[in-house]
Rosetta silent file (secondary structure, phi, psi, omega in degrees, C-alpha in Angstrom):
SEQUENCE: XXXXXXXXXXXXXXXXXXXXXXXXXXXXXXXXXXXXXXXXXXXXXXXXXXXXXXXXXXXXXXXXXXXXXXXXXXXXXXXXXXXXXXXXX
SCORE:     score description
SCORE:     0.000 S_00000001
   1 L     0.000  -48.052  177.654  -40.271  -47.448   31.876 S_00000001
   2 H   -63.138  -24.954 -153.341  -38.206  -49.203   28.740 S_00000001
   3 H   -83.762  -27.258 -175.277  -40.409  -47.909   26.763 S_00000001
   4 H   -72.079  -72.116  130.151  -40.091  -43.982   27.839 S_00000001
   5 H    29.632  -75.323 -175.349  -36.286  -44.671   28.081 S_00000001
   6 H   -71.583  -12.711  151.247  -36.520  -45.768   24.581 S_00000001
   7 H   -60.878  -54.119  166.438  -38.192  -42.783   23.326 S_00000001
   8 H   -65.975  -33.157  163.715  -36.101  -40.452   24.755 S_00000001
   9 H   -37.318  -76.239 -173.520  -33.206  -41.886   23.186 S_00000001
  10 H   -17.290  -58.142 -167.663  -34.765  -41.984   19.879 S_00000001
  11 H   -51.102  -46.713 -168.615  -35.692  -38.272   20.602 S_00000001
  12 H   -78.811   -6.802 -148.334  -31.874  -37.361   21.248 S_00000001
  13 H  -115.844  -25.681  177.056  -30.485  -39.594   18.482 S_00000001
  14 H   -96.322  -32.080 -178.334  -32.902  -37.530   15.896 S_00000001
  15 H   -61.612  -41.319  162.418  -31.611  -33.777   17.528 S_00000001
  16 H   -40.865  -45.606  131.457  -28.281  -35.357   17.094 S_00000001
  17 H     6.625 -110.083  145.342  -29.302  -35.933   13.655 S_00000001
  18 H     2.678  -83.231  172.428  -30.575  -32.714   12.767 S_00000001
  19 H   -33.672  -47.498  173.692  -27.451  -30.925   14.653 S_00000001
  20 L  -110.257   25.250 -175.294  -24.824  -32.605   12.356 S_00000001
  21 H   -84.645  -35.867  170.024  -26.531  -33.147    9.024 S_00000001
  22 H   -72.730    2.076  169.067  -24.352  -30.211    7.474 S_00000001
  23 H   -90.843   -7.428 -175.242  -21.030  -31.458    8.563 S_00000001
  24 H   -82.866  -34.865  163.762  -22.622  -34.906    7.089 S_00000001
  25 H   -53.091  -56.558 -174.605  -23.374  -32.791    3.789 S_00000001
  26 H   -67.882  -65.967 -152.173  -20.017  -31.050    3.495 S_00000001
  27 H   -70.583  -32.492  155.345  -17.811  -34.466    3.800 S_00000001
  28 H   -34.535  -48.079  153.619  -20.489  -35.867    1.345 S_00000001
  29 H   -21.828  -46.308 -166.401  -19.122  -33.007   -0.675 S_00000001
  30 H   -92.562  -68.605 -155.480  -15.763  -33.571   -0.459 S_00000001
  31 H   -62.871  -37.519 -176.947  -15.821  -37.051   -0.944 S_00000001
  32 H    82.684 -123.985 -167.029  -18.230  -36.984   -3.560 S_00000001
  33 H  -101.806    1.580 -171.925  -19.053  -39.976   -5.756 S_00000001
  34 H  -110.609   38.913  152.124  -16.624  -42.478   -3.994 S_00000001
  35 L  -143.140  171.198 -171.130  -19.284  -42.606   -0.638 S_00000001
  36 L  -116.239  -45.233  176.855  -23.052  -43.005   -1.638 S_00000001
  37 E  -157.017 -175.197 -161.330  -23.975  -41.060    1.527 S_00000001
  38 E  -157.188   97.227 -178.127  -22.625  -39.710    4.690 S_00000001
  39 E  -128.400  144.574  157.000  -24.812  -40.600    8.176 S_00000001
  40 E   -53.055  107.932  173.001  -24.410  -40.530   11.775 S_00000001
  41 L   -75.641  149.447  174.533  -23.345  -43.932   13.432 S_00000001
  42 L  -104.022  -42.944 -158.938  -24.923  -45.226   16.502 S_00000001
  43 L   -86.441  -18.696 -174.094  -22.809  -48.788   16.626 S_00000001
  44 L   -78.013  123.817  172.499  -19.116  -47.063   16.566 S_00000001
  45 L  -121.508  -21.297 -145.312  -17.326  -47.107   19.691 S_00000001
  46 L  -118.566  -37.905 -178.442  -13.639  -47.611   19.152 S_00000001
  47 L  -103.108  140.877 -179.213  -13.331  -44.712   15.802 S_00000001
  48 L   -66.734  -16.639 -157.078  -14.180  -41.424   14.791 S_00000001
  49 E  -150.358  117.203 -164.336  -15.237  -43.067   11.414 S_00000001
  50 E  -116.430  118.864  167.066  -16.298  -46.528    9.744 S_00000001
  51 E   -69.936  109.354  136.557  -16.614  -46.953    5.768 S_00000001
  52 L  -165.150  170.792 -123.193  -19.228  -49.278    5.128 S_00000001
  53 L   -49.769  161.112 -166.842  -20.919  -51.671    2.260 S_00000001
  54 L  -108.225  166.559 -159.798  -24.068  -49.736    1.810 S_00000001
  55 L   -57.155  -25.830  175.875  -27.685  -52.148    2.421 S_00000001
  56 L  -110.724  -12.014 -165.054  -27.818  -53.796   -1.189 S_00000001
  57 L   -89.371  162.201  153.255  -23.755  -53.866   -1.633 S_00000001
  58 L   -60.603  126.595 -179.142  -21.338  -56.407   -1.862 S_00000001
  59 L   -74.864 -169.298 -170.500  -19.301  -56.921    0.782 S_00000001
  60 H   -86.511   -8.836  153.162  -15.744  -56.410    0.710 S_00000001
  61 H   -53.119  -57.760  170.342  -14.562  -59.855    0.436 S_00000001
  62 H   -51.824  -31.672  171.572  -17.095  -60.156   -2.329 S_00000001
  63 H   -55.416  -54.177 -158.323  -15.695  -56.945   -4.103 S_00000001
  64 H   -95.373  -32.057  150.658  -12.441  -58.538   -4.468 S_00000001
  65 H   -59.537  -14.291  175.687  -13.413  -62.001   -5.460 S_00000001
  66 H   -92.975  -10.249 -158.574  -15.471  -60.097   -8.204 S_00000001
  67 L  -117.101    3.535  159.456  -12.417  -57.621   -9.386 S_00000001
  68 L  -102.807   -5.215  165.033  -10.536  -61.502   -9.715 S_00000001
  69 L   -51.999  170.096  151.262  -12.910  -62.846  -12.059 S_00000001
  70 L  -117.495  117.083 -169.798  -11.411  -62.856  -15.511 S_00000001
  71 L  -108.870  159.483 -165.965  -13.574  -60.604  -17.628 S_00000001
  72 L  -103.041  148.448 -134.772  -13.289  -60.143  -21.381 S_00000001
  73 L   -86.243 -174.373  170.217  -11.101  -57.239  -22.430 S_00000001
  74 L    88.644  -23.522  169.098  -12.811  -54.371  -23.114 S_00000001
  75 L   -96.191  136.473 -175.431  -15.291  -54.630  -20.435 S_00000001
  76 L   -69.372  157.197  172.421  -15.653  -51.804  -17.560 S_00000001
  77 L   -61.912  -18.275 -153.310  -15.388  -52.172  -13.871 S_00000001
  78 L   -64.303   -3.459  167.991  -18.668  -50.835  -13.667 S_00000001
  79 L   -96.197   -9.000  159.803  -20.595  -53.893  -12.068 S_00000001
  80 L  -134.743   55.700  176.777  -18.279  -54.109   -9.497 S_00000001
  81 L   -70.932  104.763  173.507  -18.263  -50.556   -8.414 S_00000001
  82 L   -92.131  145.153 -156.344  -19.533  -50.493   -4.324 S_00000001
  83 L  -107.720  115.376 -152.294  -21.788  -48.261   -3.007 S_00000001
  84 L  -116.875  128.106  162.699  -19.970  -47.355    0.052 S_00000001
  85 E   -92.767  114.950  164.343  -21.291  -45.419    3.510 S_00000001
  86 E   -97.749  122.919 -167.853  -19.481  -43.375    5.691 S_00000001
  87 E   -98.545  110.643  154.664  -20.545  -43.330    9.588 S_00000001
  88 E   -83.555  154.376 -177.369  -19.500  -40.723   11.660 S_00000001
  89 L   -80.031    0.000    0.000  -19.623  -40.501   15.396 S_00000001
């Protein structure tokens, strides 16, 4: 019974999927290079929309203790640039 249950979900959770990957493509679009991707949330209940750290990033506490470092001048931002996700419902 959990198991069927748990199937069928899946099954509706990939037509959902499917059904909204070009509005997840156009705001990818839009946004460009400051999201890494643009996916369907499962876990959001309270928002249409949750920015977050992508599976390898720093979070954002870490992001900010790294952009407070003292760096030498002349050196770029670019190591502590975050690779950012946006979830839509």
């Amino acid at each position: 019974m959990l198991c069927e249950c748990a199937e069928e979900e899946k099954k509706q959770r990939e037509e959902e999927k499917a059904q909204f990957e070009g509005l997840c493509r156009l705001v990818k679009d839009i946004l460009g290079d400051r999201v890494e991707k643009v996916v369907l949330g499962s876990r959001i209940v309270d928002s249409p929309c949750v920015l977050v750290t992508g599976e390898y990033g720093w979070s954002a506490n870490m992001e900010r203790i790294m952009k407070a470092q003292v760096r030498p001048v002349g050196t770029s931002l670019e190591l502590c640039s975050v690779s950012r996700v946006l979830a839509v419902v």
